[in-house]
Every structure is written in structure tokens, then in C-alpha cells.
C-alpha positions in Angstrom: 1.8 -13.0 -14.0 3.3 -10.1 -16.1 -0.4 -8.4 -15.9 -0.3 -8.6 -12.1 3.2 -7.2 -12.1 1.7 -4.3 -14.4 -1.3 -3.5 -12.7 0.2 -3.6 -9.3 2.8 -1.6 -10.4 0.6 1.1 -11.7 -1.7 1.1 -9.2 1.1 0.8 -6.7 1.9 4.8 -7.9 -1.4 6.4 -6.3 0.7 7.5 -3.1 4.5 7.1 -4.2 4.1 9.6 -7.0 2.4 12.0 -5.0 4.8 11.6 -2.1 7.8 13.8 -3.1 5.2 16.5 -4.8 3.0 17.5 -1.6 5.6 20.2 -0.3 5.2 21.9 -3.4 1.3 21.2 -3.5 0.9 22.2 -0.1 2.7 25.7 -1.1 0.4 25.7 -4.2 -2.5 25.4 -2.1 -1.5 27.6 0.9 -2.2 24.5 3.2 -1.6 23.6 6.7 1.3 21.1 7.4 -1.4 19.1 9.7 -3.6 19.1 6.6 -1.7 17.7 4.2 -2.2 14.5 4.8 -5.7 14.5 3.5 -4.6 14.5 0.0 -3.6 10.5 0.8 -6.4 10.0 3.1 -8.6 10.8 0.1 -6.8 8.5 -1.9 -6.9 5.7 0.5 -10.3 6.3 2.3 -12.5 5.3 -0.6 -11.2 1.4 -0.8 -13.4 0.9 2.4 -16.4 1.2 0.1 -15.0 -0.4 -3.1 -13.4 -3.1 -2.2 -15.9 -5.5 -0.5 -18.2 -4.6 -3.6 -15.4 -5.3 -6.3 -14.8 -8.8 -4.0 -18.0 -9.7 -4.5 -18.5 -9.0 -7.8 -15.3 -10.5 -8.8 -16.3 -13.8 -7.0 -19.9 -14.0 -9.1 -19.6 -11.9 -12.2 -15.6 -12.7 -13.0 -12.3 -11.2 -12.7 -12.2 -9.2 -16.0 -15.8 -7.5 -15.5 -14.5 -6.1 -12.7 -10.8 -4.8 -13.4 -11.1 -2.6 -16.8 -13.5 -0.9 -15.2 -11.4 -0.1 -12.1 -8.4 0.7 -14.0 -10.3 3.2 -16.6 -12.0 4.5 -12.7 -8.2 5.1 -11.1 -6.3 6.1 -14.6 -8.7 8.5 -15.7 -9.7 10.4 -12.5 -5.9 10.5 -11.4 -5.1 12.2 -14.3 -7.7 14.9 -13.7 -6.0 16.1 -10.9 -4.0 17.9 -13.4 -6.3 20.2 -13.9 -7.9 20.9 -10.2 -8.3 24.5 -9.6 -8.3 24.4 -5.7 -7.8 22.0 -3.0 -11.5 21.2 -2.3 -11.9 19.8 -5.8 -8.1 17.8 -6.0 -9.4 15.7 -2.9 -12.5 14.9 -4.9 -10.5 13.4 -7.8 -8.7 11.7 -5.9 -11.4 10.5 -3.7 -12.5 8.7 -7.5 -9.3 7.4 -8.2 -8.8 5.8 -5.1 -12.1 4.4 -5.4 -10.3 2.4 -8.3 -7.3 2.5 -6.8 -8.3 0.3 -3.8 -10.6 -2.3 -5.6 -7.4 -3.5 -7.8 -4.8 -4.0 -5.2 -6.8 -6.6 -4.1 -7.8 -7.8 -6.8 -4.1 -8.5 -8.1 -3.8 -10.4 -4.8 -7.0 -12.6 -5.3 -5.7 -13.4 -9.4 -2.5 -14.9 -7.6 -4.3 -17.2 -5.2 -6.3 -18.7 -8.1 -3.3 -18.9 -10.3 -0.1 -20.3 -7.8 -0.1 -22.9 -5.7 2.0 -23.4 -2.2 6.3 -22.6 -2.8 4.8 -20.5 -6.5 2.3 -18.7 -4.6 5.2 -17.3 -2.0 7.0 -16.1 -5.0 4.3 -14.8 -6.9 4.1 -13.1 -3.7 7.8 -11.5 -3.6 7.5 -11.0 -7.3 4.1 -8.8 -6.6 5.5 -6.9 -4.3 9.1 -6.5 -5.9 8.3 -4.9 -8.3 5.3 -2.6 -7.2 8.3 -1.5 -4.8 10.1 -1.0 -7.7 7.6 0.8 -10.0 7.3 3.7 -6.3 11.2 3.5 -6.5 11.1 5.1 -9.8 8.0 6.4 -10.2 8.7 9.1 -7.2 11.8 10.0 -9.0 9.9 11.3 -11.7 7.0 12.5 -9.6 10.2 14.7 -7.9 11.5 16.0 -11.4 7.9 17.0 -12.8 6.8 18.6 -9.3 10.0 20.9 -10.3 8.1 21.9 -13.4 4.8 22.6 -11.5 2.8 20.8 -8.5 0.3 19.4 -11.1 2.7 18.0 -13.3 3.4 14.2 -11.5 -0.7 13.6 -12.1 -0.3 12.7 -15.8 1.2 9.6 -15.1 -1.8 8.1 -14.5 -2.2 8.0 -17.7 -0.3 4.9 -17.9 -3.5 3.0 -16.4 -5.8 3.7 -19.8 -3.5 1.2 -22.1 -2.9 -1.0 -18.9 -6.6 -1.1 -19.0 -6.9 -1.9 -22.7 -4.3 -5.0 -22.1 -6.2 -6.4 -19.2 -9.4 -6.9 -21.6 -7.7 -8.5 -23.9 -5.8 -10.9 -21.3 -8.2 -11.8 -19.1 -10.5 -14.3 -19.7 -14.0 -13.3 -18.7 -14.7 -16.7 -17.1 -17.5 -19.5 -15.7 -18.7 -18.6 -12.4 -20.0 -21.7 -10.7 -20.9 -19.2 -7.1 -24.8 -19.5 -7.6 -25.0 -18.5 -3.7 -27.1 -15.4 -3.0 -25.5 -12.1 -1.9 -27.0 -13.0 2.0 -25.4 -16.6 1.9 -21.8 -15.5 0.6 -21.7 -12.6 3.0 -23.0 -15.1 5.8 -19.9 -17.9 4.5 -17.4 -14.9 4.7 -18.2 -14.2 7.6 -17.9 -16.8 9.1 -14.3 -17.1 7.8 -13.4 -14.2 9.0 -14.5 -15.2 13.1 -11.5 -17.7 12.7 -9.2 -15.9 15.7 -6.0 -16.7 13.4 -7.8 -14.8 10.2 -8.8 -12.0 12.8 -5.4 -11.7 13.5 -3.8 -11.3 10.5 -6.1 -8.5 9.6 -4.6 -6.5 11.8 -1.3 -6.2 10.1 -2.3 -4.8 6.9 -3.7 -1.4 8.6 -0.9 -1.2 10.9 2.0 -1.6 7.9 -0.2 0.7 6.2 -0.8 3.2 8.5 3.1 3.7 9.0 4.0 3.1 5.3 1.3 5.9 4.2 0.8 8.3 7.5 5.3 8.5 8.4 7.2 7.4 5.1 5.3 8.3 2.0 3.3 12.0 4.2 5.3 12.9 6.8 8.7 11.9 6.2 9.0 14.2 2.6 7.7 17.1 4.3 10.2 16.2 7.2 13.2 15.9 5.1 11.6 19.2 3.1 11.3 21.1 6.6 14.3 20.0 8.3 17.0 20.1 4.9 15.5 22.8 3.0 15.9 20.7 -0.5 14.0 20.3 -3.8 11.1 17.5 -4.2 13.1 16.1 -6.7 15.9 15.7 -3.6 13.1 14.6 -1.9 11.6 11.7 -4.2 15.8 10.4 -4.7 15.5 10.0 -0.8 12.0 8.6 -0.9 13.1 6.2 -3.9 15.1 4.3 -1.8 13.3 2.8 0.5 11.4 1.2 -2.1 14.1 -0.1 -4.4 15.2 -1.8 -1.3 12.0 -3.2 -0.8 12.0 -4.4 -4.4 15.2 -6.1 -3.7 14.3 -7.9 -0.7 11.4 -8.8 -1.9 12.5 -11.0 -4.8 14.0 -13.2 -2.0 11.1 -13.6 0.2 9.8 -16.7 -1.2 13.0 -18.3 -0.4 13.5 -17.2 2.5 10.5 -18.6 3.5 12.0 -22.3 2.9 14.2 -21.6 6.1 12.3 -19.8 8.2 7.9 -19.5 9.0 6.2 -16.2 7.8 5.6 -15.2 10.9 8.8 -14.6 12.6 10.1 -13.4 9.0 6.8 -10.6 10.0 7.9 -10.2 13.2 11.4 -9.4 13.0 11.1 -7.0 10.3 8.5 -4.8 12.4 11.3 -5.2 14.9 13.7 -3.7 12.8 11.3 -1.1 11.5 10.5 0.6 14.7 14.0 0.5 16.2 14.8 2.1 12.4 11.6 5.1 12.7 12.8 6.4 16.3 16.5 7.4 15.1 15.0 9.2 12.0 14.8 12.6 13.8 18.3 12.4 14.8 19.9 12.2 11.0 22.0 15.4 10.9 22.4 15.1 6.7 19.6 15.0 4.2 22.3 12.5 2.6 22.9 10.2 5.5 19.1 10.0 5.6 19.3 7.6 3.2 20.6 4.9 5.6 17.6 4.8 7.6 15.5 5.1 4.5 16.7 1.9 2.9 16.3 -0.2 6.3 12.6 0.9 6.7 12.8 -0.5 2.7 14.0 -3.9 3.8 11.5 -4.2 6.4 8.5 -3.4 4.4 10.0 -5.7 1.7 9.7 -8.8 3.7 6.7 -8.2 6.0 4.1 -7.5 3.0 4.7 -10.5 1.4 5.4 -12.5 4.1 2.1 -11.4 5.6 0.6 -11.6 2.4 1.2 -15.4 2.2 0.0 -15.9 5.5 -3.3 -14.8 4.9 -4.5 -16.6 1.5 -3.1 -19.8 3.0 -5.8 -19.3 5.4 -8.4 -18.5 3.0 -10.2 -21.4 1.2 -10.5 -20.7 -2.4 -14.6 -20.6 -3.1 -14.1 -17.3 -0.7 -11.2 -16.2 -1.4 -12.0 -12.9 -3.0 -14.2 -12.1 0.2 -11.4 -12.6 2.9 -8.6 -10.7 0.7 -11.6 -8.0 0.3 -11.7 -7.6 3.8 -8.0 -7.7 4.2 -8.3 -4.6 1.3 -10.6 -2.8 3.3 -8.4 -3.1 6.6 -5.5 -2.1 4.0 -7.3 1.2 3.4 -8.6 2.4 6.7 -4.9 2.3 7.6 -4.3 4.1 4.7 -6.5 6.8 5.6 -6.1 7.0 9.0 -2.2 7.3 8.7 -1.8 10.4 7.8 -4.4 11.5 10.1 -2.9 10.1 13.0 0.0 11.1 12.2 -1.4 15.0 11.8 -2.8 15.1 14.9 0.7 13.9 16.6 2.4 16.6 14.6 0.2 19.1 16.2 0.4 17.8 19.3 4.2 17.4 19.8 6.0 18.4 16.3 7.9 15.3 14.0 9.4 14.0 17.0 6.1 13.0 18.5 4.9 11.5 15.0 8.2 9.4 14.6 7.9 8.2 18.0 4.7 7.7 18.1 4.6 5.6 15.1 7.5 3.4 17.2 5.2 2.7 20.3 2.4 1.8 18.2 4.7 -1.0 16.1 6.1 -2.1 19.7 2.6 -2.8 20.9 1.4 -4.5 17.4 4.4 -6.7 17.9 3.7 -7.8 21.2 0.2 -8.5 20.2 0.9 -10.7 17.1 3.7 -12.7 19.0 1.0 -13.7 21.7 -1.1 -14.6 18.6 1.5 -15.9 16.9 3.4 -17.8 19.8 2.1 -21.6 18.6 3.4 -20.6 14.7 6.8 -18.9 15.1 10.0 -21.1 14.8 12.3 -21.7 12.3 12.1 -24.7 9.7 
């Protein structure tokens, strides 16, 4: 468990660490406020490609053969960034590291299903994503402080991944794969578990948390607070660092809250609570009382991942487990990268308000979809 905690911790950084830092890189770079948001879409975009190929490599060749490699991958060309001479070729590192980036966040997920069972898997859960919330509640601090020094300063910690990626070889056991299916049967078996209408379902929730978590709070909401407040990035990650040490708190809880009420109305109600929390966001008059809002949208997020989370490898059986949580990964980062897309375009179609409320219509519709979907599941224990 303590390596999943690492890993997703460090992993976990590839956005929050940025976050506070892309008003001073945009600045650096001379780049359009609708354009920023590439620098996570870059980030995010590549996990399309290496996730289903680290899921099934994971599932025939083992777990370890395929996570040093990652980590080295996301450590190594994240820290690079440090010395990118223009925009064109920052994208492209980070374009490599997210290629890492992507395959271990689910990867993390698919070493808890094999390793919890049932009330220890929901925990495992919370514990997963406690403390990655933590590690982007301090980790933007920090990213904040050294964007003060210089825009390219909050890449070297990275770094961190290279002895992360020495411990993992040493931990890990490289073991026995009994899959002696070929590539065309597994894809066929996976497939098949994904037609399930439930499964379908649930794969829509990753890109749509996504989406809002990387295209409004860790894009547009620091250049938002920069724009509107006028303060440092290292204002800006404090602000930012909330919402995620909230998350980390709520989190810890999730697997018991669970014992009193289903996963899916503990989902639903916090995407409530999350879009009523985005629309008032352009009406906070202090960059201090921006906090409150800040820390709910942290809550929120705390309980729906997990919750979610839980939902979806209950419903996976365990011989293709690493393909449905590779899909779920590859869902994950197309709303990744097309967040701060969307998000652009709605900035230069109608300014912050339009992205805030925007992003509040598009939760309202997700949660009337998933109650329909959900209607024979939710009720409380």
C-alpha cells in the first residue's frame, strides 16, 4: 500500500505543480490566455495512447515490467521541462511525461484491485486518493514559491519520480502470469466487458470529473484568481492548495461512509454540491474569501473519486481487470485534455463567466444522466 500511496502521490503532481506556475509561464512565453491550456492538454492527452498498451502489458507481462519504466518515462522527461527554450518544445516534454504520467495512474488503481478485497478495497480507495490530494495540496505550494524564483523552477520536482522508480523495482515482485490468451482474444473479452450498459456508464464519470478538475480548477481558476486579484503564483498555489487538502481529508472517510450510504448517491450528491459551488465562483469579491468556495469544490472531488472509483472495479472481474481500469484511464485523459480546451474556447467565447457556468450546465446534465442510470442503485443502506 505505502508504494501506491507514493506513486500516486508523485504522479498525482503532473497538473497540481504546474497549476499555480502557468501565469508566470504564460508571461514567460508571451502566450494567449485561450492557449494556455495546452500545457495540461499535452500533459493529459498522451494517456489515450499509453494506457490501454500499459493495461495490456501489465495483464501478460506483470505489474513491475511495466511501472519502472513509466516512472523513469514521467520523472525524467518532467524534469526536462526545466530546460525548454520555447513553448513548442515544453509541450513536447511534457507530451513524454504524460505519456508516463497516464499509464501509472491506472496502474496504481489496478495494484489495489488485486491486492484489497470488498470494505479494504473502499479504503484503499480513500487512502489512494487522500493522499494524492494531499501530495497536490503541498506540492502547488511549492510549485507557487519556486514559480517566484523563475517559471521553470517547479519542473525539478519531478525528480522525485527517479528514486520512486528505483523503490518500485525493488518492491514489486515481477510475478507468474497465467493470461496465455492472444492480444485478439483479451481485446475481444474486454470488450465485451465493457458493452455491459452499467460499466458504460460509469465510464462517463471519470472524463467529466476530469474535465472540470483539469479544464476550471487546476487551468482556469489560477489564471482567474491571477486576472481578477492581481496576486503572486505563490498566493495563487496557497489558494489552489486548499481544495485538495480538503479532498485529502474527506477522503480518508470515504470508505466509511460508504457503510451508510451506496457509492452512487455519495457520487451524486457531491457533483450536486460541486456545480451549485462553480457558479458562485465569479461572484467572490476577495482573493481570500475565495478560499471558501475552493475548499467545497475539495470536498466534492474528495468523495466522488473514490466513491466512483469503487464502483467501477466492483464491476470488473479480476482476469480483466487491468483492461476495464485501462479504459477507465483512457476516458480519465481525454477529459484531461479536452478540459482545458473546452474550457478555452468558452473563455473566448464569453470571458470566465461563460467558462464557470458552463462547466455548471455540463455537471447538471451529467447528473441527470447518471441518476436515470443510476435510479435502480441509489438508496441509502
Amino acid at each position: 500500500m505505502q508504494l501506491i500511496i507514493i506513486v500516486t502521490m508523485v504522479t498525482m503532481m503532473g497538473g497540481s505543480v504546474i497549476s499555480p506556475a502557468l501565469p508566470v509561464i504564460q508571461q514567460a512565453f508571451i502566450i494567449e490566455t485561450s492557449k494556455i491550456g495546452l500545457l495540461m492538454t499535452a500533459f493529459s492527452l498522451p494517456g489515450i495512447i499509453s494506457i490501454p498498451i500499459a493495461g495490456i502489458m501489465t495483464d501478460r507481462f506483470g505489474r513491475q515490467k511495466v511501472i519502472v519504466p513509466m516512472l523513469l518515462l514521467y520523472s525524467i522527461a518532467g524534469s526536462l521541462c526545466f530546460f525548454a527554450p520555447n513553448f513548442e518544445v515544453l509541450l513536447l516534454l511534457r507530451f513524454l511525461s504524460g505519456l508516463g504520467a497516464g499509464a501509472l495512474a491506472t496502474l496504481s488503481l489496478i495494484l489495489i484491485g488485486d491486492l484489497f478485497n470488498d470494505k479494504e478495497q473502499k479504503e484503499a480507495l480513500g487512502y489512494r486518493t487522500s493522499f494524492g490530494y494531499f501530495s497536490n495540496g503541498i506540492l502547488p505550494i511549492f510549485g507557487g514559491f519556486l514559480a517566484v524564483i523563475s517559471w521553470n523552477y517547479p519542473f525539478l520536482l519531478f525528480l522525485l519520480g527517479i528514486p520512486i522508480s528505483l523503490m518500485a523495482m525493488a518492491v514489486l515482485v515481477n510475478e507468474k502470469i497465467d493470461n496465455q490468451s492472444t492480444i485478439k482474444e483479451y481485446l475481444i473479452e474486454v470488450g465485451r466487458g465493457l458493452s455491459n450498459v452499467r460499466t458504460a456508464s460509469l465510464l462517463t464519470i471519470a472524463p467529466t470529473l476530469m474535465m472540470i478538475n483539469q479544464g476550471i480548477l487546476a487551468t482556469f481558476l489560477p489564471i482567474y484568481i491571477g486576472s481578477k486579484f492581481g496576486v503572486s503564483a505563490a498566493i495563487i498555489g496557497l489558494i489552489i492548495s486548499t481544495r485538495v487538502i480538503a479532498g485529502s481529508l474527506i477522503a480518508f472517510f470515504v470508505g466509511k461512509l460508504t457503510e451508510i450510504v451506496k457509492e452512487e448517491w455519495l457520487l451524486i450528491s457531491s457533483m450536486i454540491v460541486l456545480a451549485i459551488t462553480i457558479i458562485f465562483i465569479p461572484f467572490v469579491t476577495s482573493v481570500w474569501f475565495m478560499i471558501g468556495p475552493v475548499m467545497v469544490m475539495g470536498f466534492a472531488l474528495g468523495v466522488s473519486f473514490p466513491a466512483f472509483q469503487s464502483l467501477l472495479i466492483s464491476e470488473a472481474p479480476k482476469e480483466l481487470r487491468a483492461g476495464v481500469m485501462s479504459a477507465n484511464g483512457v476516458t480519465n485523459r481525454m477529459g484531461q485534455a479536452a478540459g482545458p480546451i473546452i474550457a478555452g474556447a468558452l473563455y473566448a467565447t464569453g470571458g470566465f463567466k461563460a467558462v464557470f457556468f458552463g462547466a455548471s450546465l455540463f455537471l447538471l446534465a451529467m447528473i441527470i444522466f447518471l441518476t436515470i442510470n443510476f435510479r435502480n442503485h441509489i438508496s441509502t443502506r
